[in-house]
VMD Tcl script that builds the backbone (N, CA, C; Angstrom):
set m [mol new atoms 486]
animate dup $m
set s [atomselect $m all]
$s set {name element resname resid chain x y z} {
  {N N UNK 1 A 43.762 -21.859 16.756}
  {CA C UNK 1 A 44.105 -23.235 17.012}
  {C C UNK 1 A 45.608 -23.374 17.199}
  {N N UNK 2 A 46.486 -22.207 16.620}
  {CA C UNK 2 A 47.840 -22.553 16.666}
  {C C UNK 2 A 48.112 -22.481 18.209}
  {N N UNK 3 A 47.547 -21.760 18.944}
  {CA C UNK 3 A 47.792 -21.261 19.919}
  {C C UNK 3 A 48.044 -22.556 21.065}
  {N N UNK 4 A 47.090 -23.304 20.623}
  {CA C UNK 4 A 46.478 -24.228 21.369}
  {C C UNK 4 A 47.687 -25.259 20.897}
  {N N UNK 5 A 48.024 -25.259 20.180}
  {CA C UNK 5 A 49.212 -26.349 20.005}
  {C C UNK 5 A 50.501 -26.064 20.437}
  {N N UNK 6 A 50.846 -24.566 20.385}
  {CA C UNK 6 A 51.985 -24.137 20.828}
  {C C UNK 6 A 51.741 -24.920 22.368}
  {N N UNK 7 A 50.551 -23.829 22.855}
  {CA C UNK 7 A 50.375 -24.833 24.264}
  {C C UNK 7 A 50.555 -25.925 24.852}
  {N N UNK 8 A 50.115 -26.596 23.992}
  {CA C UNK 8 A 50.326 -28.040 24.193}
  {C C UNK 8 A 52.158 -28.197 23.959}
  {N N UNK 9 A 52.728 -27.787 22.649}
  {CA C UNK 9 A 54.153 -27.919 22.439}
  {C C UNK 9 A 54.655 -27.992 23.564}
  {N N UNK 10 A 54.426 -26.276 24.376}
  {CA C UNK 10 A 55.087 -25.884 25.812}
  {C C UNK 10 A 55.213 -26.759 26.697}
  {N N UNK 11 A 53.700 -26.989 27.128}
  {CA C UNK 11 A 53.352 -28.155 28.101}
  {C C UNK 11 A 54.647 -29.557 27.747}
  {N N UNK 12 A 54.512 -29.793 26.768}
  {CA C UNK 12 A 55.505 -31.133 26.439}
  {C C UNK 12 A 57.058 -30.536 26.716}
  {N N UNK 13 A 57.544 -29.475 26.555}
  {CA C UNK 13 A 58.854 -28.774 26.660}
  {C C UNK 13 A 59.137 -28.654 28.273}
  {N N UNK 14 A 57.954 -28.041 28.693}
  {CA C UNK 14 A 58.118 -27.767 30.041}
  {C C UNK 14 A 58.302 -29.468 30.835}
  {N N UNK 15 A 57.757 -30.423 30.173}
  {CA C UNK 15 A 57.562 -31.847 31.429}
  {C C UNK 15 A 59.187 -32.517 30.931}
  {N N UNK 16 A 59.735 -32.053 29.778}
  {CA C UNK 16 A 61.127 -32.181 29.517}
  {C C UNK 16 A 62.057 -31.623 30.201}
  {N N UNK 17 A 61.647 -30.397 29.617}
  {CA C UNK 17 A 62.620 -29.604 31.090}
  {C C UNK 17 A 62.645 -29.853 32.234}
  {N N UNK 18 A 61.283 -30.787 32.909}
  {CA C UNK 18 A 61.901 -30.783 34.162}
  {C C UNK 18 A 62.314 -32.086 33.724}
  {N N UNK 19 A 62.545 -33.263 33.457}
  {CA C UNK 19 A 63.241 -33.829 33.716}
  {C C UNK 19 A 64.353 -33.623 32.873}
  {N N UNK 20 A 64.985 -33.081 32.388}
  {CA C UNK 20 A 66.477 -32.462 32.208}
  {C C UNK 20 A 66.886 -31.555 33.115}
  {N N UNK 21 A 66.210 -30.526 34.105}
  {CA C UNK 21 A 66.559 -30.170 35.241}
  {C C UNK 21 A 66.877 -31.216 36.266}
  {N N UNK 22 A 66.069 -32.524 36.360}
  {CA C UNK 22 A 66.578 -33.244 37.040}
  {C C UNK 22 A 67.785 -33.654 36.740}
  {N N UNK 23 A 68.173 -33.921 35.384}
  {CA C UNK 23 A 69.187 -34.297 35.019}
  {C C UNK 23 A 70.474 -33.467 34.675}
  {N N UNK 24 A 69.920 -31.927 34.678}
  {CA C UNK 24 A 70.946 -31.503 34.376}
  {C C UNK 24 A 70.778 -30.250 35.127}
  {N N UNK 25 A 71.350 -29.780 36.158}
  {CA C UNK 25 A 71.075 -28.837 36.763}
  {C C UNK 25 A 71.532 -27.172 36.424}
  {N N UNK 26 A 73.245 -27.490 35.726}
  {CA C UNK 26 A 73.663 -26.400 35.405}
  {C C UNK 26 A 72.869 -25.688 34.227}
  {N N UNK 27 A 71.829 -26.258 33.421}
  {CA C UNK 27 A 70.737 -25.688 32.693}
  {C C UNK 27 A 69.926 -24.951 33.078}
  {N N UNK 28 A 69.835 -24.919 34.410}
  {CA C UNK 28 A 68.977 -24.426 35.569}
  {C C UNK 28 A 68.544 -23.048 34.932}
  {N N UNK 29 A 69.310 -22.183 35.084}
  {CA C UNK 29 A 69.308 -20.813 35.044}
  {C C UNK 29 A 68.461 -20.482 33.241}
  {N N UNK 30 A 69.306 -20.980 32.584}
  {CA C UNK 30 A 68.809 -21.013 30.991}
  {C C UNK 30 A 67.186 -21.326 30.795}
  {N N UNK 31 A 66.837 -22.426 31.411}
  {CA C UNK 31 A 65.466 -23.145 31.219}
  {C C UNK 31 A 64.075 -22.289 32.200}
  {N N UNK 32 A 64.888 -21.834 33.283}
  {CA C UNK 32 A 64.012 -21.281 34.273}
  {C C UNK 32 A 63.589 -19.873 32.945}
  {N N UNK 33 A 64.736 -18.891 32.768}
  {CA C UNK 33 A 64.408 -17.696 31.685}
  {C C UNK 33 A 63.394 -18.021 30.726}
  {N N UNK 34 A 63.861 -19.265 30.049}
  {CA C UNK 34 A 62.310 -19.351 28.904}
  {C C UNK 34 A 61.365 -19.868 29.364}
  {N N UNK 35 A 61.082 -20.431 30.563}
  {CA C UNK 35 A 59.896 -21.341 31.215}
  {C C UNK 35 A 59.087 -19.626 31.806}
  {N N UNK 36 A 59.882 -18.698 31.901}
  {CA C UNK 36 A 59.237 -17.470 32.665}
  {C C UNK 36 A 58.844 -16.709 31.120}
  {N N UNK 37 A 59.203 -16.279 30.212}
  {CA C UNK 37 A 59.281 -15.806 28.932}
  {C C UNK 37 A 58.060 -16.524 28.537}
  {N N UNK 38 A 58.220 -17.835 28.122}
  {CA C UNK 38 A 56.932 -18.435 27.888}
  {C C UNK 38 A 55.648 -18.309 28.625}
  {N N UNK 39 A 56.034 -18.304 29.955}
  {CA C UNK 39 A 54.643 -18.062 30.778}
  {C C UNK 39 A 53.662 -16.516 30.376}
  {N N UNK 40 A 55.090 -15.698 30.579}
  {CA C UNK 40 A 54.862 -14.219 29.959}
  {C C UNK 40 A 53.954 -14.120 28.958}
  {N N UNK 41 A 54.284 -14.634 27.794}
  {CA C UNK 41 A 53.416 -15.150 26.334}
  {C C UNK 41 A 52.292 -15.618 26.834}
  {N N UNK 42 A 52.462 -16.460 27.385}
  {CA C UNK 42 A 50.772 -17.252 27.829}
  {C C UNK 42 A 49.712 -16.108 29.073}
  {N N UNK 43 A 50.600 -15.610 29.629}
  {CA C UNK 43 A 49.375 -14.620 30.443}
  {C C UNK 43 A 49.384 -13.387 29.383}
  {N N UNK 44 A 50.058 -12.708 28.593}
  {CA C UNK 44 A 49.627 -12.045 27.292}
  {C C UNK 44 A 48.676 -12.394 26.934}
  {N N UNK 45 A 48.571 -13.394 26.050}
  {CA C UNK 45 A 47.262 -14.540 25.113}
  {C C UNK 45 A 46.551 -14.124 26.144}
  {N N UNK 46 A 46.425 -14.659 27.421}
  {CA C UNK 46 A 44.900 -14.933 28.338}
  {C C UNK 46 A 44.517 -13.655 28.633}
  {N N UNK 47 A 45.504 -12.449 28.698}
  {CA C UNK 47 A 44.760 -11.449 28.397}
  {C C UNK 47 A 44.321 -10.515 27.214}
  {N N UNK 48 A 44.882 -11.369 26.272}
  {CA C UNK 48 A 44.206 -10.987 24.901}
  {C C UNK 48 A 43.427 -11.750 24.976}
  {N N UNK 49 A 43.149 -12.896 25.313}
  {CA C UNK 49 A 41.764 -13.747 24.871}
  {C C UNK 49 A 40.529 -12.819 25.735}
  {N N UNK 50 A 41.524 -12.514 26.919}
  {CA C UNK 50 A 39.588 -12.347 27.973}
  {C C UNK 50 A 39.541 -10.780 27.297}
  {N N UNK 51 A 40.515 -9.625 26.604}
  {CA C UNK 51 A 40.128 -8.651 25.987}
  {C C UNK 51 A 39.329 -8.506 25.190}
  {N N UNK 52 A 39.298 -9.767 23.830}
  {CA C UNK 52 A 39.022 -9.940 22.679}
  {C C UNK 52 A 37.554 -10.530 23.082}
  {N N UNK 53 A 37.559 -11.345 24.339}
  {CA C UNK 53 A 35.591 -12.074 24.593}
  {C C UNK 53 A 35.462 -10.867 25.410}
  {N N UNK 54 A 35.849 -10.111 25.968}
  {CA C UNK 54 A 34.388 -8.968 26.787}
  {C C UNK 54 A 34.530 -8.060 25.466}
  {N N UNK 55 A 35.592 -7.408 24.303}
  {CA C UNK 55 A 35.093 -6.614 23.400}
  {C C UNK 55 A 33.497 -7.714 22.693}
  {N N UNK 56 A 33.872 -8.706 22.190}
  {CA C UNK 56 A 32.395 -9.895 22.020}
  {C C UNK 56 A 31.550 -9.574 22.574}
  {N N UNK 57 A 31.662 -9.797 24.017}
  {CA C UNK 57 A 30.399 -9.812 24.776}
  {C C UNK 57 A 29.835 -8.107 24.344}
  {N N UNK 58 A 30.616 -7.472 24.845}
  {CA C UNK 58 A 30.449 -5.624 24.435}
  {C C UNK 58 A 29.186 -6.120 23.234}
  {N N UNK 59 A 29.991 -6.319 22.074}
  {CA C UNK 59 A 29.454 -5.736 20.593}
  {C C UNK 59 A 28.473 -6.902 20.752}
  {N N UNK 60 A 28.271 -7.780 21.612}
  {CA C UNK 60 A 27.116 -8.573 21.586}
  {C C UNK 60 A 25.645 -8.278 22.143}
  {N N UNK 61 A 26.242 -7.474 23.233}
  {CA C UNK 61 A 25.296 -7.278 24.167}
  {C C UNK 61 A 24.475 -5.952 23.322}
  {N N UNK 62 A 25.567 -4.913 22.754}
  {CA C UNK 62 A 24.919 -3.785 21.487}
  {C C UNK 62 A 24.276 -4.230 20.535}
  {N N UNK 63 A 24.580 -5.566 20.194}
  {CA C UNK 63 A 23.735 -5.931 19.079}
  {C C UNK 63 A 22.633 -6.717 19.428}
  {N N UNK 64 A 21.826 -7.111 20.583}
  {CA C UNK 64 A 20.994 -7.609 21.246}
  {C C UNK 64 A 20.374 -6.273 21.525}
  {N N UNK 65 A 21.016 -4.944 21.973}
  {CA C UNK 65 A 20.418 -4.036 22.127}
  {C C UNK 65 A 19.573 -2.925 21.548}
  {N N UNK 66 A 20.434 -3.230 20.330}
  {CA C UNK 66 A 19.896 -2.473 18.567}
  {C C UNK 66 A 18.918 -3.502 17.523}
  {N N UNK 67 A 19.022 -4.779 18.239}
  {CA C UNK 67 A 17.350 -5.758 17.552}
  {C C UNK 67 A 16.307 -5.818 18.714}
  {N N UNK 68 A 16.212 -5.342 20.129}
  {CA C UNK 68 A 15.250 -4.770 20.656}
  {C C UNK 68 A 14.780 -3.296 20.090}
  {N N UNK 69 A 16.056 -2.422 19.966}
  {CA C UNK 69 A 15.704 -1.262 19.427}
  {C C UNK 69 A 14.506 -0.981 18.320}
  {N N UNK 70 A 15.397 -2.024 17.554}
  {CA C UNK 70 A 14.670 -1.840 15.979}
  {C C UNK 70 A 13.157 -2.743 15.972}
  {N N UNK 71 A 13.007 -3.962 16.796}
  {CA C UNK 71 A 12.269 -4.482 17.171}
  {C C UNK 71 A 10.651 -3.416 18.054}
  {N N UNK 72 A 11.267 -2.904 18.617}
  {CA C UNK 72 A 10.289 -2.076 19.278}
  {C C UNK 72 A 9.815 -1.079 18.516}
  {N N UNK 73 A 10.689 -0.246 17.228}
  {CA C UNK 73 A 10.813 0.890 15.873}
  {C C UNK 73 A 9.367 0.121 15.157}
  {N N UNK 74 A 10.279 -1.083 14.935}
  {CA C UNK 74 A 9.034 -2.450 13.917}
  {C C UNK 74 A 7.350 -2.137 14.508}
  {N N UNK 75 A 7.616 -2.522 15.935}
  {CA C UNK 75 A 6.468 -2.748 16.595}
  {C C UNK 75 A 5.435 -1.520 16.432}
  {N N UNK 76 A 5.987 -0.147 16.753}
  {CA C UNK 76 A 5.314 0.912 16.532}
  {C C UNK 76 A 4.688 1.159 14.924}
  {N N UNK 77 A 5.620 0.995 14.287}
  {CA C UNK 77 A 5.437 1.333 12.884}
  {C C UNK 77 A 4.342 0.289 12.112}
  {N N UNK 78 A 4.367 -0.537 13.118}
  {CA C UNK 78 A 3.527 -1.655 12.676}
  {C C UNK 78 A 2.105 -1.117 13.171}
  {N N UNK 79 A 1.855 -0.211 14.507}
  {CA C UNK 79 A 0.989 -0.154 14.772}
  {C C UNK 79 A 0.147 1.033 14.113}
  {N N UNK 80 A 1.153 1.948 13.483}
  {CA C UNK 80 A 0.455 2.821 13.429}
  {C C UNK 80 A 0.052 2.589 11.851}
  {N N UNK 81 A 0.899 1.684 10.691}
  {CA C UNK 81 A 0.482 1.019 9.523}
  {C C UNK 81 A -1.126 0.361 10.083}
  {N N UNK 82 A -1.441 -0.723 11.082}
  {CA C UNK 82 A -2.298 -0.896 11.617}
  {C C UNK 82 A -3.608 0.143 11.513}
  {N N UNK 83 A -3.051 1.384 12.023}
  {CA C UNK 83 A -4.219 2.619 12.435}
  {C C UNK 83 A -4.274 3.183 11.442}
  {N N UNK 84 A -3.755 3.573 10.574}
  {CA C UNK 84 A -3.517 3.829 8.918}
  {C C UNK 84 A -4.424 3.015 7.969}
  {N N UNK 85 A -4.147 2.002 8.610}
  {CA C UNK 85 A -4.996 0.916 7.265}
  {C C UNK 85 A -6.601 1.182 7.666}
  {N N UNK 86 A -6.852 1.011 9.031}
  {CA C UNK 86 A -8.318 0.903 9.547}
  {C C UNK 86 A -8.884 2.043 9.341}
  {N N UNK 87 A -8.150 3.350 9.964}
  {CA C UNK 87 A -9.014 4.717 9.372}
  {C C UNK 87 A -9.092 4.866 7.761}
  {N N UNK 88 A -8.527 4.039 6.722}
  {CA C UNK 88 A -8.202 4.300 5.712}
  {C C UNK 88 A -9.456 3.582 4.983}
  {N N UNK 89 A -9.855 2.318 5.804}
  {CA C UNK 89 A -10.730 1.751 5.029}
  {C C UNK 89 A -12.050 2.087 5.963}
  {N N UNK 90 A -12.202 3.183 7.087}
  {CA C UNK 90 A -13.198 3.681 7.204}
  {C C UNK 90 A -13.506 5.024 6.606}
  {N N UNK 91 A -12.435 5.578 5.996}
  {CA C UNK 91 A -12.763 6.677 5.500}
  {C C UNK 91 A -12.972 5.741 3.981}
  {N N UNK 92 A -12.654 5.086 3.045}
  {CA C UNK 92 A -12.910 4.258 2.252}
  {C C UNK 92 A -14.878 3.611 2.014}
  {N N UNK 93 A -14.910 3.140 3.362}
  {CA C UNK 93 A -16.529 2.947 3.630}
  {C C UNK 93 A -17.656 4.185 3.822}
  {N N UNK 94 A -16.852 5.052 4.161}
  {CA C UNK 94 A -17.769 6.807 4.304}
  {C C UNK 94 A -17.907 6.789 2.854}
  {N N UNK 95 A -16.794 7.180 2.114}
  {CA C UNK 95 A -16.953 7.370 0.574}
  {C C UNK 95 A -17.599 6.534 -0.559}
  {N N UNK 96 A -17.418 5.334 -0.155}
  {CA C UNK 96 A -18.309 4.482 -1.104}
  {C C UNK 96 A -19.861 4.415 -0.552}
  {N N UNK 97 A -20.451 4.957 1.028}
  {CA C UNK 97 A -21.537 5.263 1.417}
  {C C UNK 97 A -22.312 6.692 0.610}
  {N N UNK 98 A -20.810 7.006 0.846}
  {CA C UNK 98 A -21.556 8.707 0.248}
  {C C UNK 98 A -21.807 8.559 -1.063}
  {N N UNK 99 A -20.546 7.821 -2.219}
  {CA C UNK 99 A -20.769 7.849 -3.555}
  {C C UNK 99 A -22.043 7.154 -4.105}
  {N N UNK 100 A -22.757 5.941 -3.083}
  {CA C UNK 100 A -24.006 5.554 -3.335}
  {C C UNK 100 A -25.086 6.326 -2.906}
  {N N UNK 101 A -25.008 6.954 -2.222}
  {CA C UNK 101 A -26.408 8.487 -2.085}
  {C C UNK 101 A -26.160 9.045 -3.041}
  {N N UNK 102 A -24.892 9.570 -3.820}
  {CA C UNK 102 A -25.103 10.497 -4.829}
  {C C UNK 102 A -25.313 9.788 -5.814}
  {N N UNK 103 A -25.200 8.657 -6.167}
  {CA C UNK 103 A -25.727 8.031 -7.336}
  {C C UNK 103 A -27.318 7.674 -7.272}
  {N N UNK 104 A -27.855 7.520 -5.711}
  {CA C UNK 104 A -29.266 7.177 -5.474}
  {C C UNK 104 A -29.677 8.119 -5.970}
  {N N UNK 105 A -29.279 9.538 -5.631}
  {CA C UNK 105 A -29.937 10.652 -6.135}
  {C C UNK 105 A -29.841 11.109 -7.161}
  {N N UNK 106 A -29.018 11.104 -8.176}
  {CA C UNK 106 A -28.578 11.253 -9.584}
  {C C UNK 106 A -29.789 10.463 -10.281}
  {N N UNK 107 A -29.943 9.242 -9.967}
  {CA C UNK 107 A -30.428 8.157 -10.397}
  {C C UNK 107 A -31.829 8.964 -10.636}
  {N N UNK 108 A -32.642 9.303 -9.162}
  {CA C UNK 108 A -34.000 9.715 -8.737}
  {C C UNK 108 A -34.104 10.866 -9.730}
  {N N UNK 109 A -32.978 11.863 -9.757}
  {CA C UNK 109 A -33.039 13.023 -10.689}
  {C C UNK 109 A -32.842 12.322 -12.011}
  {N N UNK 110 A -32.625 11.523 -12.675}
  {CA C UNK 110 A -32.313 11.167 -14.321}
  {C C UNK 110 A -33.845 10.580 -14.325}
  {N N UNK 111 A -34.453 10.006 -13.421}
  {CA C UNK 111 A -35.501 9.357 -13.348}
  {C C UNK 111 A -36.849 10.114 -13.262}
  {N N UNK 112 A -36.760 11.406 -12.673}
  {CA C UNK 112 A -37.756 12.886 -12.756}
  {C C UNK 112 A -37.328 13.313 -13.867}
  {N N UNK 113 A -36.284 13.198 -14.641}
  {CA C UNK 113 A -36.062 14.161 -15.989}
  {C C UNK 113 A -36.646 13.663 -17.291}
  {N N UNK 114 A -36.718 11.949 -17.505}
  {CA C UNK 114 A -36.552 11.463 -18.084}
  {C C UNK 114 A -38.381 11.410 -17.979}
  {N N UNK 115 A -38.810 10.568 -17.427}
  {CA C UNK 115 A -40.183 11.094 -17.030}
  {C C UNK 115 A -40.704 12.866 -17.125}
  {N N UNK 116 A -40.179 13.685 -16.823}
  {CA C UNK 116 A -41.096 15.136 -17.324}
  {C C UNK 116 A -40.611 14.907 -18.746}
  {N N UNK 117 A -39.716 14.882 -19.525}
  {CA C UNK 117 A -39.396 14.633 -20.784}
  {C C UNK 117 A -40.524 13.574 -21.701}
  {N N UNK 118 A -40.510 12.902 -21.195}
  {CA C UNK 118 A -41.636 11.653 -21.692}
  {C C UNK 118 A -43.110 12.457 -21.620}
  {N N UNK 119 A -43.492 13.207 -20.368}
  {CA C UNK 119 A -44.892 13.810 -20.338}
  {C C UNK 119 A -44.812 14.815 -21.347}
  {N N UNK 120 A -43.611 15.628 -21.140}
  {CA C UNK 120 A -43.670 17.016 -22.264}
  {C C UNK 120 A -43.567 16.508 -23.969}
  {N N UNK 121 A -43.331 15.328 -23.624}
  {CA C UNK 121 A -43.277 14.874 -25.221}
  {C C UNK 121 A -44.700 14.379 -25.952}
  {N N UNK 122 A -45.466 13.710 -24.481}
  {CA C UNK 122 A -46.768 13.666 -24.956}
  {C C UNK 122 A -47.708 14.689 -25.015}
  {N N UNK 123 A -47.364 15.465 -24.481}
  {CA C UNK 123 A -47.952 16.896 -24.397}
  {C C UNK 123 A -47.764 17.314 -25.326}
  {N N UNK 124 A -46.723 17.610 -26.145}
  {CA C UNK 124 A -46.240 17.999 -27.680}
  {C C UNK 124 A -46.972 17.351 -28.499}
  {N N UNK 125 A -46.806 15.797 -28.434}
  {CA C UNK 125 A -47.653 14.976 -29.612}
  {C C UNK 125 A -48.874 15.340 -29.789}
  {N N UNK 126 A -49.396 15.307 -28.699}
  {CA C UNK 126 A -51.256 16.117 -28.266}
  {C C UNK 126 A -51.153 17.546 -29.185}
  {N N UNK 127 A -49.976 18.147 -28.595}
  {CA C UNK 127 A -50.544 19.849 -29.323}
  {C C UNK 127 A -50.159 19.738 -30.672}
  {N N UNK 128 A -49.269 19.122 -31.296}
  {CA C UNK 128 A -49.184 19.071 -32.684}
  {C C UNK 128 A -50.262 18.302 -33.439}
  {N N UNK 129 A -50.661 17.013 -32.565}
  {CA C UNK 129 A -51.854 16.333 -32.993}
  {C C UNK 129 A -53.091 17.077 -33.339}
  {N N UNK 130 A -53.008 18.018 -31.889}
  {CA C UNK 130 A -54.292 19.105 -32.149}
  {C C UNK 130 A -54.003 20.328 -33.259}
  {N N UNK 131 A -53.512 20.879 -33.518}
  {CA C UNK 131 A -52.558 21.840 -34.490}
  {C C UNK 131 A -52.459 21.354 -36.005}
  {N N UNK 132 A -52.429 19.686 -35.868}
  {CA C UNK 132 A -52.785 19.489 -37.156}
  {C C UNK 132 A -53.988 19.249 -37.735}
  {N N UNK 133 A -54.778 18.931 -36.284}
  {CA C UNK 133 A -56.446 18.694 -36.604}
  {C C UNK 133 A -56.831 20.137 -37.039}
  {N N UNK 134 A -56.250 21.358 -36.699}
  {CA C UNK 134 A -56.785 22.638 -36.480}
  {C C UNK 134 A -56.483 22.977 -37.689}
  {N N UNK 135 A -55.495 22.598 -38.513}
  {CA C UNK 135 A -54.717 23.138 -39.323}
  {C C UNK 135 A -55.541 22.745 -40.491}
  {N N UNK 136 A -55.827 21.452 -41.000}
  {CA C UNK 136 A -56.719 20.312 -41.531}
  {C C UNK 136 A -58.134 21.133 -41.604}
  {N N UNK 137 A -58.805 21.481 -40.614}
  {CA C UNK 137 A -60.186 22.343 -40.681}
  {C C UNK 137 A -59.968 23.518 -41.129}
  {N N UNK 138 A -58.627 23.946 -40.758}
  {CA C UNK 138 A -58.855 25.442 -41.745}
  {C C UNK 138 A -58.091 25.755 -42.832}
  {N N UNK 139 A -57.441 24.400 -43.593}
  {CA C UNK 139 A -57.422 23.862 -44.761}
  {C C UNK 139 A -58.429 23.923 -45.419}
  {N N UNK 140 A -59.521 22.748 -44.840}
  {CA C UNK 140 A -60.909 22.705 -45.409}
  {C C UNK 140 A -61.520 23.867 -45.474}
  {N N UNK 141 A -61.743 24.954 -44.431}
  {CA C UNK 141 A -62.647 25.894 -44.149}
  {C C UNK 141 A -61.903 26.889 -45.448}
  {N N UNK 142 A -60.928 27.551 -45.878}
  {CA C UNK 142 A -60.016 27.981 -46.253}
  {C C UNK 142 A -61.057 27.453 -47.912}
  {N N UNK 143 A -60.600 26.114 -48.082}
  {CA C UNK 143 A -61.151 25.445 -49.392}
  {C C UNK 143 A -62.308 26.064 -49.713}
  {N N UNK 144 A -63.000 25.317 -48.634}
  {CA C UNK 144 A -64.609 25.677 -48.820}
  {C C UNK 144 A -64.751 27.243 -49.513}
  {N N UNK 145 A -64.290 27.895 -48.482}
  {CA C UNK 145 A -64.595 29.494 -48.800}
  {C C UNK 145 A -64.365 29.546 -50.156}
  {N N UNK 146 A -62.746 29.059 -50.437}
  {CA C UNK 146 A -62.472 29.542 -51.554}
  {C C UNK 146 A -63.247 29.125 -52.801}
  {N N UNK 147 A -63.472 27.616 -52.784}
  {CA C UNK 147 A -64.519 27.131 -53.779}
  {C C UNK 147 A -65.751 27.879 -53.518}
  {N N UNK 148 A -66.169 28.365 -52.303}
  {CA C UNK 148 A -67.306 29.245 -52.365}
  {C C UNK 148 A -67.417 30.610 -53.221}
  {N N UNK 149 A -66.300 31.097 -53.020}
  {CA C UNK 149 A -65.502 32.084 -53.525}
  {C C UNK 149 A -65.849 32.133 -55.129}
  {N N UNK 150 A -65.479 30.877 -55.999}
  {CA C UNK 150 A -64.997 31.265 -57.253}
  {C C UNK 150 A -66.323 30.860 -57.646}
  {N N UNK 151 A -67.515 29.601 -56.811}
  {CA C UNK 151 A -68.768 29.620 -57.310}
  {C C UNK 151 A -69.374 30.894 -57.664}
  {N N UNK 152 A -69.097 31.493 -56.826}
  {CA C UNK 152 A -70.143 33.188 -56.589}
  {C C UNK 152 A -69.286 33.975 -57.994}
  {N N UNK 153 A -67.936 33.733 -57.956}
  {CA C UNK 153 A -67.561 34.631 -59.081}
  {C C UNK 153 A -68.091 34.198 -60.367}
  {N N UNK 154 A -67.740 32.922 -60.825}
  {CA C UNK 154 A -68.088 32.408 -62.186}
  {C C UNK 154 A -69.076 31.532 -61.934}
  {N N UNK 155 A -69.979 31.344 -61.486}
  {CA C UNK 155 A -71.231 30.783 -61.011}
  {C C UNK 155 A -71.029 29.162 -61.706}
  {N N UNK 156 A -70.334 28.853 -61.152}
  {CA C UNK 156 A -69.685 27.182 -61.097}
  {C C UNK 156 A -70.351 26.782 -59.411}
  {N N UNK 157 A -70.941 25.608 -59.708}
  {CA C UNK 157 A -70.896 24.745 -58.106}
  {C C UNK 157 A -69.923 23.638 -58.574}
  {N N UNK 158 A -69.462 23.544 -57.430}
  {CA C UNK 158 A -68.621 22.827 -57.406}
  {C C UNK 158 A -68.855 21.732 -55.888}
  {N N UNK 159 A -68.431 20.350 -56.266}
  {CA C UNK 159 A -68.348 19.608 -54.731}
  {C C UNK 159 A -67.690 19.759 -53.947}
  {N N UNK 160 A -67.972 20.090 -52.644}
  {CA C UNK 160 A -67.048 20.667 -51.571}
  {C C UNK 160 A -67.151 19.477 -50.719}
  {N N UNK 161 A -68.095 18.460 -51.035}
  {CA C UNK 161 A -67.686 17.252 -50.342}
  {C C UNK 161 A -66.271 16.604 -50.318}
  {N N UNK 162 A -65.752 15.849 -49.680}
  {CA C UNK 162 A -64.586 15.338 -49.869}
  {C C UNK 162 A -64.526 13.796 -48.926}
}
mol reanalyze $m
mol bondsrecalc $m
mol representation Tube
mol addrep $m
């Protein structure tokens, strides 16, 4: 902003000067030197200004060029997060397909085990059932004899009813 006021200062110096050139001519030479000096300064500035906006435009146009860059980086990475996620939750759906067959079948096998277990158990109850019926008669038979046994020795009858 200073710049802009000097400018303006000049501008007001310079519309003085000329009318003190009108008025005073032998100044001539003096006023012309800083009216050229000053100009000097001012095409400096204008070519520092238009240096300083195309370096701008430059680092503008790079930085428009590096958020397409990264923009397009985004875009990919996005797509392949995209293809990542979908094979992820189809390999996700294979496995929870597969982990329910192996549980169908676990299931079917705990369900054949548990069942032959249950038959072999009644099968057991039966043969011990029978084993004790068997056991029971030749308890008795065993008795009998033996009470038969000690009748014949010491000629005792005895009731073998029971």
């Amino acid at each position: 902003m200073s710049k802009l006021e000097e400018l303006i200062s000049l501008q007001q110096q310079s519309v003085e000067n000329a009318a003190k050139i009108e008025a005073k001519r032998n100044r001539l030479a003096a006023l012309q030197s800083r009216s050229d000096e000053v100009e000097a300064q001012l095409n400096s500035s204008k070519k520092e200004t238009q240096n300083y906006t195309s370096r701008c435009a430059t680092e503008a146009k790079k930085l428009v060029e590096d958020v397409e860059i990264e923009t397009h980086n985004v875009d990919i990475v996005e797509r392949e997060v995209a293809d990542v996620l979908e094979t992820s939750k189809l390999k996700l759906q294979e496995a929870i397909k597969q982990n329910e067959e192996e549980i169908q079948i676990c299931a079917w096998e705990l369900y054949a085990l548990v069942d032959s277990v249950s038959k072999y158990k009644e099968h057991m109850a039966s043969k011990i059932s029978e084993m004790k019926s068997n056991l029971s008669e030749t308890a008795g038979a065993v008795s009998d004899s033996y009470k038969g046994s000690l009748s014949a020795q010491f000629g005792i009858t005895l009731d073998t009813s029971h």
